[in-house]
C-alpha positions as CSV (number, residue, x, y, z in Angstrom):
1,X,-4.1,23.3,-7.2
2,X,-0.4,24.2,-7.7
3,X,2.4,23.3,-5.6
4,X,6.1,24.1,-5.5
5,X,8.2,21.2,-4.3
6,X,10.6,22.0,-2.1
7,X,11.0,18.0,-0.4
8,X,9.7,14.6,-0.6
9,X,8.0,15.0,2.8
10,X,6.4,18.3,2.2
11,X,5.0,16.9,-1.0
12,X,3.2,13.5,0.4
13,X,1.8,16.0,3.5
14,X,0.3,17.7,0.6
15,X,-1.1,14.6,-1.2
16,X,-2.6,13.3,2.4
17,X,-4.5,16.2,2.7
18,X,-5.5,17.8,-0.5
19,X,-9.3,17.2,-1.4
20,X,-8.9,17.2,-5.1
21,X,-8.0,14.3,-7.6
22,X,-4.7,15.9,-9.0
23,X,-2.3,17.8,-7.8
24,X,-0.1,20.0,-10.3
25,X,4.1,20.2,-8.8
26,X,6.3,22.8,-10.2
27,X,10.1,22.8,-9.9
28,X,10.5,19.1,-10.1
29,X,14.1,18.8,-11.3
30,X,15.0,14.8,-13.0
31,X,16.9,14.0,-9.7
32,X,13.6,15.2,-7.2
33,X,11.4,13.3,-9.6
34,X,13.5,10.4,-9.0
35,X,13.7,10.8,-5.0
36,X,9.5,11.3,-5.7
37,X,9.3,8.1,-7.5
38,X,11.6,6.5,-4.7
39,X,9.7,7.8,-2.0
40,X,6.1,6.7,-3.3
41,X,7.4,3.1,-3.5
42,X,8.9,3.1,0.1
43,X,5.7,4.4,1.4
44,X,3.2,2.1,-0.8
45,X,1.4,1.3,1.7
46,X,1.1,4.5,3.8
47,X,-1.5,8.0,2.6
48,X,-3.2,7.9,-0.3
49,X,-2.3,6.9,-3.0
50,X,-1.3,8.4,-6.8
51,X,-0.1,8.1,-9.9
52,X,2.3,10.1,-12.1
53,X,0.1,11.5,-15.0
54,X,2.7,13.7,-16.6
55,X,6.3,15.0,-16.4
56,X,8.2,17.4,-18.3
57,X,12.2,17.4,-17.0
58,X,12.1,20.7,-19.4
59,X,9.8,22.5,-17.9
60,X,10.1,20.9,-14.4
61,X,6.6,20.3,-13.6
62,X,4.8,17.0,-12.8
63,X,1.4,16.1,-12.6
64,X,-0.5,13.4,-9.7
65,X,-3.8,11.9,-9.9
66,X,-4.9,10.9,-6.5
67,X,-6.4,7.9,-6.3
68,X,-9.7,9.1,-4.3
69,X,-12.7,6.9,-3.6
70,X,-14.5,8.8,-6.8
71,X,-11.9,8.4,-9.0
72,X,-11.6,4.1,-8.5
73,X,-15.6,4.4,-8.9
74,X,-15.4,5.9,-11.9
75,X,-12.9,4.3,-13.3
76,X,-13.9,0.6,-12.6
77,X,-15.6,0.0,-15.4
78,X,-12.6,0.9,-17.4
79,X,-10.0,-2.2,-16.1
């Protein structure tokens, strides 16, 4: 799915309830990546949680993998 950020809060509401594994943002500008990034470390322990994937500041878009109970199975044998 694709999502247009628009805020911080708007964007973890959409992480807590998306049923997918990724999550593709659009129109993540270097200073909203950086309130994004500040944001998922204040709230480490609160929702889900996910990883960055990918950013491009060029093309303002940033992909999340969401840690779901699939994913960790998965990728267990990896670590």
């Amino acid at each position: 799915p694709i999502f247009q950020f628009t805020n911080a809060q708007d964007l973890f509401d959409e992480i807590n309830c998306t049923r997918r594994d990724f999550l593709t943002v659009t129109k993540v500008s270097p200073s909203y990546f950086t309130e994004i990034q500040y944001e998922r470390e204040k709230r480490e322990k609160e929702g889900r949680r996910f990883r960055f994937r990918d950013y491009d500041s060029n093309y303002r878009f940033l992909i999340i993998t969401i840690l779901t109970n699939l994913y960790k199975r998965l990728h267990k044998p990896l670590y």
